[in-house]
C-alpha positions as CSV (number, residue, x, y, z in Angstrom):
1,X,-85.8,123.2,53.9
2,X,-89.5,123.4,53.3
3,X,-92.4,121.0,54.4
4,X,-94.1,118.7,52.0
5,X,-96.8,120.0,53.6
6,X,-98.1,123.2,55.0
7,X,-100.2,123.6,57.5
8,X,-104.1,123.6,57.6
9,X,-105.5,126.8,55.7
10,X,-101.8,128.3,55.9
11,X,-100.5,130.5,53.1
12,X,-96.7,130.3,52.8
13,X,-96.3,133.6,54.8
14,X,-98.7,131.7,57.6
15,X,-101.7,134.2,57.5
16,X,-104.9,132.5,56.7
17,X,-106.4,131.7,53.4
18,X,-110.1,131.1,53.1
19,X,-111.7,128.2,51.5
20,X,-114.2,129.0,49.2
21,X,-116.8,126.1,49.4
22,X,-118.6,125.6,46.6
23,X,-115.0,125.9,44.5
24,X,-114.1,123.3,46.5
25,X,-116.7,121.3,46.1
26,X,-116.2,121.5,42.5
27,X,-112.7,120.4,42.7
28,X,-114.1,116.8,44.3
29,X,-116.5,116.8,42.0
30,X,-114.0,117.2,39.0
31,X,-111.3,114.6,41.2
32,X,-114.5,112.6,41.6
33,X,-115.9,112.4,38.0
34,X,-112.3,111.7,36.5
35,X,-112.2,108.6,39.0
36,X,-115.4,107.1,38.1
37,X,-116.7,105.9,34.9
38,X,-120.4,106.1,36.2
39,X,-120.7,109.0,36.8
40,X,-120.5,112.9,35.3
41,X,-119.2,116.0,37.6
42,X,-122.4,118.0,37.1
43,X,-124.4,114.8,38.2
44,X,-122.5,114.8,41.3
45,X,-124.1,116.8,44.6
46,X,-122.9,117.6,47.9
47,X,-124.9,114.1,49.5
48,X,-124.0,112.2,47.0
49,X,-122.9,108.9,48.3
50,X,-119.7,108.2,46.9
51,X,-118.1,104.8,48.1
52,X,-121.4,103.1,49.4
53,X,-123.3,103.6,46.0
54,X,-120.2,102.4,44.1
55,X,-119.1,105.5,42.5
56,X,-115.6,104.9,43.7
57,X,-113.9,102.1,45.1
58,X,-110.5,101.2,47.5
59,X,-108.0,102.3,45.2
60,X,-109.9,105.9,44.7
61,X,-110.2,105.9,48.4
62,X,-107.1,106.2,48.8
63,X,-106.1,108.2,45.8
64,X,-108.8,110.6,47.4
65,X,-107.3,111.2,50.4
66,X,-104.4,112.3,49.3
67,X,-105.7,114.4,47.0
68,X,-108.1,116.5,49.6
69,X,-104.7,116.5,52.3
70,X,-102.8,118.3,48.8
71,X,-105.5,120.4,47.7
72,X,-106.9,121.7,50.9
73,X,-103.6,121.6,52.9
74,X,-105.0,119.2,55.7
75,X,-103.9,116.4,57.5
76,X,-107.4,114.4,57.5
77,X,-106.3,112.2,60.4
78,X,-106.0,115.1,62.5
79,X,-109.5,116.0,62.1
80,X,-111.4,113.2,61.6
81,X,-111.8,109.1,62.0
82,X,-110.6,108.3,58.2
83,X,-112.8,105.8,56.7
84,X,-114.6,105.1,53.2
85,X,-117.8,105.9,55.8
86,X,-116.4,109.2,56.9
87,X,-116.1,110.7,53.3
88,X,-118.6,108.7,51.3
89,X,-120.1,112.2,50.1
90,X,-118.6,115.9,49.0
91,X,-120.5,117.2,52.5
92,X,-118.5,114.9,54.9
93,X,-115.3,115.5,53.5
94,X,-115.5,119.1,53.6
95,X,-117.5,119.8,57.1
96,X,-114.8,118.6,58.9
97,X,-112.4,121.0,57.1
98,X,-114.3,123.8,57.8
99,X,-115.7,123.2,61.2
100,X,-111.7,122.1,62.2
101,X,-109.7,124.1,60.5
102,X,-110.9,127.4,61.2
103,X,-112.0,128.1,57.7
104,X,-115.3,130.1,57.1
């Protein structure tokens, strides 16, 4: 039986897979854009403040979250305080995947 969920920057056979940054800073931007209504993926940068400008709001939140534990194969909790503070931008949600998680 397989995990829901594989570990942090884990392929299936375990070795490490690298994140590329800026693709994955696209990604939020894309998950990001198709959230809001105000706001376009190419008008989106790293500092962009997400959840105190009112870009997104609770339900995204949470919709977000999941999303970056899916796509980048973390458990958020395990690396940082979750809050709408702590990833109000595309820079605070991935430094702590790259600092913590051992990618480059």
């Amino acid at each position: 039986m397989s995990a829901w969920f594989r570990k942090s920057g884990a392929d299936s056979d375990g070795t490490r897979v690298p994140l590329d940054a800026e693709s994955a800073a696209q990604k939020l931007r894309d998950f990001i854009a198709a959230k809001s209504k105000l706001v376009q993926a190419s008008e989106i940068a790293n500092n962009t403040k997400l959840f105190s400008a009112g870009l997104l709001d609770s339900l995204a939140y949470v919709e977000l979250v999941l999303f970056v534990e899916k796509e980048f194969r973390v458990k958020l909790a395990d690396i940082i305080d979750v809050n709408m503070d702590s990833l109000d931008s595309i820079e605070q949600i991935l430094r702590p995947i790259i600092e913590k998680c051992g990618h480059p």
